[in-house]
N, CA, C and O atoms as CSV, one atom per row, in Angstrom:
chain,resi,resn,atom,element,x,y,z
A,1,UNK,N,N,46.390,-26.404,-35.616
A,1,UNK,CA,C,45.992,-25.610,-34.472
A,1,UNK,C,C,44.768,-24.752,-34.795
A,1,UNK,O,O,43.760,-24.737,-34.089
A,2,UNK,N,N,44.925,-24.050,-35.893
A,2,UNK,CA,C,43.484,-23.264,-36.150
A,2,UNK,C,C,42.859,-24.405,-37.539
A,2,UNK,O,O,43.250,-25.369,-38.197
A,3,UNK,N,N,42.022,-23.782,-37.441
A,3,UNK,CA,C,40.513,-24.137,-38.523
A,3,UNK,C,C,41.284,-24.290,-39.428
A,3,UNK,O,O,42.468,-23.975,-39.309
A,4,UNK,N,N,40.781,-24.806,-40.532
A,4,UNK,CA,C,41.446,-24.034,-41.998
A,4,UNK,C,C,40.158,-23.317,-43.044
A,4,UNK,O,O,39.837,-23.699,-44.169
A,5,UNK,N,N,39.818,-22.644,-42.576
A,5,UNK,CA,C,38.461,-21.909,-43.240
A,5,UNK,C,C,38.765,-21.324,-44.607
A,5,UNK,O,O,39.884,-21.128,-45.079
A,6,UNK,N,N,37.719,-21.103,-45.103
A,6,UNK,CA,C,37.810,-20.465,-46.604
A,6,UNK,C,C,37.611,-18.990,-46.596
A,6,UNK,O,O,37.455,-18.172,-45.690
A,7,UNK,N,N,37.659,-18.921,-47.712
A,7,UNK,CA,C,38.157,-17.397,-47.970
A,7,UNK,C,C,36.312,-17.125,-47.380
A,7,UNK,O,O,35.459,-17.973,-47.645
A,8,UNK,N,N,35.931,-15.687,-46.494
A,8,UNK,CA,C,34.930,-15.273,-46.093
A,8,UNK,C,C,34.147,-14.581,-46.996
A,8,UNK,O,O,34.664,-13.676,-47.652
A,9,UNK,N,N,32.965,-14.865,-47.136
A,9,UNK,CA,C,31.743,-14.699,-45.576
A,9,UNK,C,C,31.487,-16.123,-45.417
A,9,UNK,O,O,31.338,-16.914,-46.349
A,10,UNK,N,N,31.439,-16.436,-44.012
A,10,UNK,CA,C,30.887,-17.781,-43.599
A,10,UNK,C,C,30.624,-17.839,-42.477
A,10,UNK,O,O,30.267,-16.690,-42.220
A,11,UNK,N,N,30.551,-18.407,-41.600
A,11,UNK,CA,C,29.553,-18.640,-40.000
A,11,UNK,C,C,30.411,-18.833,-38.965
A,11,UNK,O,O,31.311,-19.638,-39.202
A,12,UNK,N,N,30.398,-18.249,-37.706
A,12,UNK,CA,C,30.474,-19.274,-36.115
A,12,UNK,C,C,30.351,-18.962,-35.485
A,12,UNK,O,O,30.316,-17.770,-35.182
A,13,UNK,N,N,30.176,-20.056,-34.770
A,13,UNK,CA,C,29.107,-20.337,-33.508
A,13,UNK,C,C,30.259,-20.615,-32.650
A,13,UNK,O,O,31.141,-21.459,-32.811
A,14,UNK,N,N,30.083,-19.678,-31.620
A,14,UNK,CA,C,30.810,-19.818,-30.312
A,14,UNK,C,C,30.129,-19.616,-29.345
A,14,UNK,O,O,29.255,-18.771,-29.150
A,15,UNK,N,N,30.671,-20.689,-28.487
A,15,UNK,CA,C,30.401,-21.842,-27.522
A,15,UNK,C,C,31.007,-20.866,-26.292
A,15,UNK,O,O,32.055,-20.339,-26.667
A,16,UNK,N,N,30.740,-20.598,-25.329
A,16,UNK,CA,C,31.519,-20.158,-24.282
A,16,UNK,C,C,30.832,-20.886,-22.717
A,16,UNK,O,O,29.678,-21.302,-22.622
A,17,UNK,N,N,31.698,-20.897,-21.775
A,17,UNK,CA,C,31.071,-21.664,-20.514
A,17,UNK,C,C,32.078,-22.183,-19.488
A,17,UNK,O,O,33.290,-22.356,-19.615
A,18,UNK,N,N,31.167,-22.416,-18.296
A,18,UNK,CA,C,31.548,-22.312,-17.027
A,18,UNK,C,C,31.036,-23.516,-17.092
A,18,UNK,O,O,29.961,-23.844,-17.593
A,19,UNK,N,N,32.202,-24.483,-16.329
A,19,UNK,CA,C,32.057,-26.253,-16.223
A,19,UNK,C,C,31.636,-26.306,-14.636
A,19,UNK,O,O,31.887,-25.737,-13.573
A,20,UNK,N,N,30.974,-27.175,-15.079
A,20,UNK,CA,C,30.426,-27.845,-13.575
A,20,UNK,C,C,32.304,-28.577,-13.008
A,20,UNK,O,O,33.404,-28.528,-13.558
A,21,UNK,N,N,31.828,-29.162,-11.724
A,21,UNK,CA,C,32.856,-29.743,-10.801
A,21,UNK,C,C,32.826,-31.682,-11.490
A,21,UNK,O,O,31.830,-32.400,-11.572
A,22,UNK,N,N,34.193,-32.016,-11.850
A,22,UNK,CA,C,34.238,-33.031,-12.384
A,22,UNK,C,C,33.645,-33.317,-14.164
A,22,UNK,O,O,32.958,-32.640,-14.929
A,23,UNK,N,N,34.425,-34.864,-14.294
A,23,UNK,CA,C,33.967,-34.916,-15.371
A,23,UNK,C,C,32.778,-35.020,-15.954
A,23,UNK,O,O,32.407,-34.278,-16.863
A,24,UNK,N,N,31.678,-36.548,-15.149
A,24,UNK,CA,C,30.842,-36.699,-15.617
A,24,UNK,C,C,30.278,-37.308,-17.117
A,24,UNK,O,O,29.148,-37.297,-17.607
A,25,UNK,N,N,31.412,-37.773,-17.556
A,25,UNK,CA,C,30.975,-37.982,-19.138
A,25,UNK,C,C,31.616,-36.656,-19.971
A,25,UNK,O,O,31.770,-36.637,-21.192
A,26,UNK,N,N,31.888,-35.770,-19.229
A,26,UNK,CA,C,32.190,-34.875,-20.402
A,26,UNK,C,C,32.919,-34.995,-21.387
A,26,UNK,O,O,32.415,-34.953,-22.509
A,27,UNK,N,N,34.431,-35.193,-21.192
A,27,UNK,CA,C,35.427,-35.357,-22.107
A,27,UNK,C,C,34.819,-36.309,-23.116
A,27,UNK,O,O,34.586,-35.777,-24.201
A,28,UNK,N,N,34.571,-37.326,-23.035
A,28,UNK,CA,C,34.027,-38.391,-24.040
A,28,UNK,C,C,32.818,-37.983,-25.313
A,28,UNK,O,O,32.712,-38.213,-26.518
A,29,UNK,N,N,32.013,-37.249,-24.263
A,29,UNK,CA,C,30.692,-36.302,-25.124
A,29,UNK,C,C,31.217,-35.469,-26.192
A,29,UNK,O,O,30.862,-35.592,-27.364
A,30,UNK,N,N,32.231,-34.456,-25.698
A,30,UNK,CA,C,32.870,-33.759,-26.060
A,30,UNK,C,C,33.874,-34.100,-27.478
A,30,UNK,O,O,33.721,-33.582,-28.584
A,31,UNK,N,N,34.581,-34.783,-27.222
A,31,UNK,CA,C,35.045,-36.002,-28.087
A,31,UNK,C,C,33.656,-36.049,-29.139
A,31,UNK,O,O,33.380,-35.242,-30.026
A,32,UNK,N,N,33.347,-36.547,-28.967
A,32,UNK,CA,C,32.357,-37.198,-30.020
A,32,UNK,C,C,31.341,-36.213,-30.646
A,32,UNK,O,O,30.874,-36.352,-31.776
A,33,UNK,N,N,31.073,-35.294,-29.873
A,33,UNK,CA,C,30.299,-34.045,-30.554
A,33,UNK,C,C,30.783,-33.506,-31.687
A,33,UNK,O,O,30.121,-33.127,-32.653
A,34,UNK,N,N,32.694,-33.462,-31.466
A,34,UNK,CA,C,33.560,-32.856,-32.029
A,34,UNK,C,C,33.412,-33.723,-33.827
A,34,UNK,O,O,33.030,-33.217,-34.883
A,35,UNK,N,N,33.907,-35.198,-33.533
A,35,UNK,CA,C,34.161,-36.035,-34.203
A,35,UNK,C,C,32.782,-35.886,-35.088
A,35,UNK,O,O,32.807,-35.884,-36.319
A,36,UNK,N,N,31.590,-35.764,-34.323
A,36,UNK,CA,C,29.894,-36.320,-35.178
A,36,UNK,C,C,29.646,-34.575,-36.325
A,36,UNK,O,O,29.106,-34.547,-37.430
A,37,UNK,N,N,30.215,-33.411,-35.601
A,37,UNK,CA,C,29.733,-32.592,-36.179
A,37,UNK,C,C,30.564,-32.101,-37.299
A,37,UNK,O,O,30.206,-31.112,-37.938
A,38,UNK,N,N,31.889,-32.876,-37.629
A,38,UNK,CA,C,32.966,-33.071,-38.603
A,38,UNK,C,C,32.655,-33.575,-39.770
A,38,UNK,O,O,33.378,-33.593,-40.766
A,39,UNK,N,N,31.281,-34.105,-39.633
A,39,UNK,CA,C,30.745,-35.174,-40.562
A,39,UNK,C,C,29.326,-34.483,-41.260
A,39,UNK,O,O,28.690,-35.091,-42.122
A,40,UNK,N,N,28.989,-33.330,-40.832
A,40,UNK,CA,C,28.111,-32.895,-41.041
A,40,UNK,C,C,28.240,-32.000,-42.097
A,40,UNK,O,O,29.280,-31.355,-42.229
A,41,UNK,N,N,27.061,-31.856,-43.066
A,41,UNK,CA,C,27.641,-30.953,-44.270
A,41,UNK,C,C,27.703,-29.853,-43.884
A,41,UNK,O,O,27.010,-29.783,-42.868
A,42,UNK,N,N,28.313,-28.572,-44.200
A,42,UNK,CA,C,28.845,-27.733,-44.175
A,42,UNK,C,C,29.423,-27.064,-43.025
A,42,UNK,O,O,29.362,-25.858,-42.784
A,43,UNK,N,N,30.060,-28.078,-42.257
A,43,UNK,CA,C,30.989,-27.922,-41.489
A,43,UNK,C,C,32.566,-27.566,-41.710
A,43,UNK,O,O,33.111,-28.147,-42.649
A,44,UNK,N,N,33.303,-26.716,-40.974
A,44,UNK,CA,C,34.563,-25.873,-41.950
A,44,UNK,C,C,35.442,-26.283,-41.016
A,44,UNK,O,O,36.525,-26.668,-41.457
A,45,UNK,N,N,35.229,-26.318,-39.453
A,45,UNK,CA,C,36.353,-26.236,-38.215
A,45,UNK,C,C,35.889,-26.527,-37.264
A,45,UNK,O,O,34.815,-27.129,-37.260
A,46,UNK,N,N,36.516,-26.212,-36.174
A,46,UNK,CA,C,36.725,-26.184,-35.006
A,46,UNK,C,C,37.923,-25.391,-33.993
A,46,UNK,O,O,39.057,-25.543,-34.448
A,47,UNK,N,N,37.882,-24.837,-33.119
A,47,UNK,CA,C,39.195,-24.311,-32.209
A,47,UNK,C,C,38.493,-24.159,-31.109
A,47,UNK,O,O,37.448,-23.515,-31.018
A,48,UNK,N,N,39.043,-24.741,-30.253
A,48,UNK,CA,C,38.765,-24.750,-28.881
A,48,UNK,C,C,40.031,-24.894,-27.384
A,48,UNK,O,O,40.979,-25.658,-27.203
A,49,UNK,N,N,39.469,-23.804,-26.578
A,49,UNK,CA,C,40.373,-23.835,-25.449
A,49,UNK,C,C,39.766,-23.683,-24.063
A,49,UNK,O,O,38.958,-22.805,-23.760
A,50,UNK,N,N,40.098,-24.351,-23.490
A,50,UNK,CA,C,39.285,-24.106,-21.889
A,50,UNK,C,C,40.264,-23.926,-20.664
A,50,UNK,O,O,41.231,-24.687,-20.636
A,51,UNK,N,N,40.178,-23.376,-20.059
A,51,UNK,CA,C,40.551,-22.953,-18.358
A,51,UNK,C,C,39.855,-22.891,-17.544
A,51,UNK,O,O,39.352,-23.843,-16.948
A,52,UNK,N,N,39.583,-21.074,-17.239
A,52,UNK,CA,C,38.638,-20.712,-16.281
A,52,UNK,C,C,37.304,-20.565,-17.240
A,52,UNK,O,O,36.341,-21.065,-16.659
A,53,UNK,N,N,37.021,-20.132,-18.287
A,53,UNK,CA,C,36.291,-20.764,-18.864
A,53,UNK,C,C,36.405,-21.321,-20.149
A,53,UNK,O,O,37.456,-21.107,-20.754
A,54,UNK,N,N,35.313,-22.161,-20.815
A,54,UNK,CA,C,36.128,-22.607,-22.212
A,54,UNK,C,C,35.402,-21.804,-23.181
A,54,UNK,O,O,34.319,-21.234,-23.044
A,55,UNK,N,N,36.268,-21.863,-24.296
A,55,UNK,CA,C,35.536,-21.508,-25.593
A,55,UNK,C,C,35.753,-22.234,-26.928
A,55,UNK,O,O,36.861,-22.413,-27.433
A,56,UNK,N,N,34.607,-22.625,-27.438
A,56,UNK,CA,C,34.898,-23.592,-28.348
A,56,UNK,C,C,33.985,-22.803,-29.380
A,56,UNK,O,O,32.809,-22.560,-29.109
A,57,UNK,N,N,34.746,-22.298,-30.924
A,57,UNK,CA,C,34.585,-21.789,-31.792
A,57,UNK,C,C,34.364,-22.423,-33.429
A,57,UNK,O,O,35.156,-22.456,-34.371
A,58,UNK,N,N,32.967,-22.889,-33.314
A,58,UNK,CA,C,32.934,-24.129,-34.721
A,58,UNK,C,C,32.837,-23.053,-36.029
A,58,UNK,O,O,32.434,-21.893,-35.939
A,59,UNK,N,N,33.241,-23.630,-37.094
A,59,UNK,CA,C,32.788,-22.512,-38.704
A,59,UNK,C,C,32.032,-23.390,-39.284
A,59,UNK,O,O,32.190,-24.611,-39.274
A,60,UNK,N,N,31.074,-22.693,-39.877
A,60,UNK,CA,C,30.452,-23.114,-41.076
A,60,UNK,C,C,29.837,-22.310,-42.075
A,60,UNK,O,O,29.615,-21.100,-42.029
A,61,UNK,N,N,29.544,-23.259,-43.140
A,61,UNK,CA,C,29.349,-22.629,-44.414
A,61,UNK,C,C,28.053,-21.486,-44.408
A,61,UNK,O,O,28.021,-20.399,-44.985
A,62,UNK,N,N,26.971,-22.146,-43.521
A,62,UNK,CA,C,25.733,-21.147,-43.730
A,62,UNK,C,C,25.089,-20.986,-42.464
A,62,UNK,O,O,25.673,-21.437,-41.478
A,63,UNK,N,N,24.027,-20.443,-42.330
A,63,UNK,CA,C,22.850,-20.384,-41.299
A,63,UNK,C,C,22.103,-21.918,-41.255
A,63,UNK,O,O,21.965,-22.426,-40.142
A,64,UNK,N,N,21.764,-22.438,-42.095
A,64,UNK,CA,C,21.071,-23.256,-42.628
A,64,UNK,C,C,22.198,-24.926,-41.848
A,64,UNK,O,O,21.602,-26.000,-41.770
A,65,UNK,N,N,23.154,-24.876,-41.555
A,65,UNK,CA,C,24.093,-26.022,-41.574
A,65,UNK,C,C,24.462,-25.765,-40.309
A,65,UNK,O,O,25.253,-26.545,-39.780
A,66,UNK,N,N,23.916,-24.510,-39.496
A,66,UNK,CA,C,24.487,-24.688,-38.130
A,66,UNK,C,C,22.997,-25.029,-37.731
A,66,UNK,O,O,22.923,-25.486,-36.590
A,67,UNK,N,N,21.669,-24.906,-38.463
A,67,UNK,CA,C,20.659,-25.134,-37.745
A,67,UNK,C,C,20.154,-26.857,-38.079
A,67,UNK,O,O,19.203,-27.362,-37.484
A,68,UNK,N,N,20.742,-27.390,-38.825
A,68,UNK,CA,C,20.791,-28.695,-39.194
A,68,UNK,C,C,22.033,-29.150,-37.968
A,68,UNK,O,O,22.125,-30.371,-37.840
A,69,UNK,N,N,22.396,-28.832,-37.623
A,69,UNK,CA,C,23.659,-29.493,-36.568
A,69,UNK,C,C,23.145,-29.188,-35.081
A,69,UNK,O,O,23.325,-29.984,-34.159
A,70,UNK,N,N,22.264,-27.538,-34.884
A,70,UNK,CA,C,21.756,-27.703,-33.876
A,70,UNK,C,C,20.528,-28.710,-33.181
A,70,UNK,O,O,20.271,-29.091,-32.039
A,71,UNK,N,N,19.953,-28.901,-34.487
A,71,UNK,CA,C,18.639,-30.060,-34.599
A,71,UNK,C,C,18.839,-31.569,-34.657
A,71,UNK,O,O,18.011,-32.480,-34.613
A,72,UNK,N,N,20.682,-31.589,-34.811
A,72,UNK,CA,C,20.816,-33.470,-34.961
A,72,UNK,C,C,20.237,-33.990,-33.481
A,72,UNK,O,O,19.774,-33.439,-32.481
A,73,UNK,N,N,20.464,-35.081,-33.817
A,73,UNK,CA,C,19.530,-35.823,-32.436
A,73,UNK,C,C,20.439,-36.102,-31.406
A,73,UNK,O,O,20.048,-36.184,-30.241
A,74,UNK,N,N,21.730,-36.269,-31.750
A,74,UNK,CA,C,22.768,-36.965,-30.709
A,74,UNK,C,C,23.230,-35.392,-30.129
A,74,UNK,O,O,23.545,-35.360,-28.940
A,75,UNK,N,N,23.271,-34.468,-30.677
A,75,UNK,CA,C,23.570,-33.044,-30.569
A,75,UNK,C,C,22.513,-32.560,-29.513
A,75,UNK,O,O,23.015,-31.787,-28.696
A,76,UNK,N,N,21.355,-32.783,-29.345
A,76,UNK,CA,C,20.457,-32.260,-28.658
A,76,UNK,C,C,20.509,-33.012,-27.828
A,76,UNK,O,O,20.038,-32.448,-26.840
A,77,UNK,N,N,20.896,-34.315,-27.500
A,77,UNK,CA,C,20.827,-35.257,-26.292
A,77,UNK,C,C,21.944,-34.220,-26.035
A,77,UNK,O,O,21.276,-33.288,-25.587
A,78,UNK,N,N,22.980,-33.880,-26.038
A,78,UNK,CA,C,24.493,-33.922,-25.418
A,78,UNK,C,C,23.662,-32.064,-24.769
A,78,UNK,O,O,23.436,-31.769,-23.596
A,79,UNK,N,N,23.449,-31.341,-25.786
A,79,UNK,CA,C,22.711,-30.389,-25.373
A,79,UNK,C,C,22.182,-30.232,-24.077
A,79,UNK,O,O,22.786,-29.570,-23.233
A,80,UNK,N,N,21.328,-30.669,-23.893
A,80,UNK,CA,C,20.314,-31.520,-22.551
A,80,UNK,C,C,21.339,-31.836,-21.247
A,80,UNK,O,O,21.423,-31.184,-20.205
A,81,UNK,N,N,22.170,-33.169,-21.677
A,81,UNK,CA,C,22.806,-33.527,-20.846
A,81,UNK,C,C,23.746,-32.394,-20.294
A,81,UNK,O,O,23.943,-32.480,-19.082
A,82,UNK,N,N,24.503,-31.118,-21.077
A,82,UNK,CA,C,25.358,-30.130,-20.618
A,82,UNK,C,C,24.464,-29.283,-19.949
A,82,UNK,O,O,24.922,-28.821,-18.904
A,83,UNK,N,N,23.402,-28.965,-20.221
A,83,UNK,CA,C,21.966,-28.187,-19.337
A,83,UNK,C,C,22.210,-28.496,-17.935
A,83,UNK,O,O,22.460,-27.813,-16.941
A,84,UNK,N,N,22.049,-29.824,-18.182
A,84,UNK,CA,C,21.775,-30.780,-16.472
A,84,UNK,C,C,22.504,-30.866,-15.578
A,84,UNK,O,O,22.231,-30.684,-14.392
A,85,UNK,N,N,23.896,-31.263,-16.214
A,85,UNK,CA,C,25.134,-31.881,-15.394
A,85,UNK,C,C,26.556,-31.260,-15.434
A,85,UNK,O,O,27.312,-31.411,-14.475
A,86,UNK,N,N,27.025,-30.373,-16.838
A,86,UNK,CA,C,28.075,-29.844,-17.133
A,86,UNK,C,C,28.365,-28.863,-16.988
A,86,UNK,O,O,29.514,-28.528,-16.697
A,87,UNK,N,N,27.032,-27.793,-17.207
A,87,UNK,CA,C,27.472,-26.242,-17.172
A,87,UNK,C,C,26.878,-25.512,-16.466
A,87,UNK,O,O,25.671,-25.311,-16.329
A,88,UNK,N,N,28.055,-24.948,-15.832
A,88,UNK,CA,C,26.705,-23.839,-14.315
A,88,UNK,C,C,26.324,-22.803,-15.360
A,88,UNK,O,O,25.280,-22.204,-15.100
A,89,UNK,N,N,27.066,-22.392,-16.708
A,89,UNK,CA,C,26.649,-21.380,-17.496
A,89,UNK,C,C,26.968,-21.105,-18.610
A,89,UNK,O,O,28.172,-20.851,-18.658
A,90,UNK,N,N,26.542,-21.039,-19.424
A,90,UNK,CA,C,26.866,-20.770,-20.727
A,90,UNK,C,C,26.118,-19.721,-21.870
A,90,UNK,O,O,25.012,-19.187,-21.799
A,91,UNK,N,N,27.179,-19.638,-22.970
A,91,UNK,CA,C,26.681,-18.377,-24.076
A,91,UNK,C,C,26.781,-19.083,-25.557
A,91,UNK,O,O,27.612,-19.937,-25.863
A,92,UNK,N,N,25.915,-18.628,-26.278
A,92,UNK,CA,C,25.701,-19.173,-28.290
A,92,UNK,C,C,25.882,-17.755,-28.506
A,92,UNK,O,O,25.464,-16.751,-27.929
A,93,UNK,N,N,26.718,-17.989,-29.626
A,93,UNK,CA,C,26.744,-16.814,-29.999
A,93,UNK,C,C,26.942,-17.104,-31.929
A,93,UNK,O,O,27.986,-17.566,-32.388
A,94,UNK,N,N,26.185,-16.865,-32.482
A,94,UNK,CA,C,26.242,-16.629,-34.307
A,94,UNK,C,C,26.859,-15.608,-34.889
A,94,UNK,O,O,26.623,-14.425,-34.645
A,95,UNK,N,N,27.822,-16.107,-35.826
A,95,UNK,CA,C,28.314,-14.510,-36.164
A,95,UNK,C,C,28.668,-14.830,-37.514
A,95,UNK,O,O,28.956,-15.988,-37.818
A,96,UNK,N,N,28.669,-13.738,-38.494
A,96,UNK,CA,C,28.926,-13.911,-40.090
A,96,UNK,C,C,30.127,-13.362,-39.776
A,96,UNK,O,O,30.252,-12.387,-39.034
A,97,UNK,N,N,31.255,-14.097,-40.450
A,97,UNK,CA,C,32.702,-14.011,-40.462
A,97,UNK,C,C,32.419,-12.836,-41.817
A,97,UNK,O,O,31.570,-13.212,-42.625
A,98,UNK,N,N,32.794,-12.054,-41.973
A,98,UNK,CA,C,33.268,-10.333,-43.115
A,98,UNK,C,C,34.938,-10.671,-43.185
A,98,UNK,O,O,35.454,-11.183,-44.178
A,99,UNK,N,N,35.404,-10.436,-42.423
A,99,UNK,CA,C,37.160,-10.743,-42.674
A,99,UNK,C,C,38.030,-11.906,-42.101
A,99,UNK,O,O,37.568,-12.619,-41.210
A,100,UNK,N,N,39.055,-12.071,-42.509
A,100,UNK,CA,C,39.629,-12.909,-41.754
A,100,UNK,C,C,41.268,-12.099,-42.505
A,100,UNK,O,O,41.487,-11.683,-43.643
A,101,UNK,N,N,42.181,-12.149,-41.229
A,101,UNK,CA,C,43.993,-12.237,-41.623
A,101,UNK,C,C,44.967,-12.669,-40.239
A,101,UNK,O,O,44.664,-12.533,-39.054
A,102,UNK,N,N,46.080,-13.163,-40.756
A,102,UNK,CA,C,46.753,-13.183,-39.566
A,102,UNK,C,C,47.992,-13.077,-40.143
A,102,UNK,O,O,48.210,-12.216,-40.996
A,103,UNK,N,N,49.364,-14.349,-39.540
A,103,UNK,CA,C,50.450,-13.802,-40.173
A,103,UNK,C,C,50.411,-15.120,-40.929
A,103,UNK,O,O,51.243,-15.353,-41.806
């Protein structure tokens, strides 16, 4: 259910947004964004939940590995395509993880 991240300081990028009406390709994009950016070096996670709006919360190791993932090519098509067709709105947000606890 959650990430399994390492002990901190490390990165994420959260995703937040307001879906367009219908699918459109999304789920599938989505899917595969998930799956392509799993593969990428210094990639740590993922957690994501959507309703009224979604939020999808990736980790990674550095600055440097979220800007190599923002620059892949299939990443910037899907980019584009959520611009156009998916999202009436959305937020990026970077943040250096300092702590982490739970139970």
């Amino acid at each position: 259910m959650f990430a399994a991240t390492p002990k901190p300081p490390y990165y994420a990028v959260i995703f937040t947004s307001v879906r367009t009406q219908g699918d459109n390709g999304y789920d599938d994009m989505a899917e595969r964004m998930v799956a392509l950016a799993a593969q990428q070096p210094g990639f740590l996670g993922v957690e994501s939940a959507r309703e009224e709006i979604g939020i999808t919360v990736s980790y990674w190791e550095s600055l440097e590995a979220i800007k190599n993932w923002r620059e892949h090519t299939e990443h910037t098509i899907a980019r584009q395509q959520g611009r156009e067709k998916w999202y009436e709105d959305f937020r990026v947000r970077i943040c250096k993880v300092e702590r982490e606890y739970g139970i």
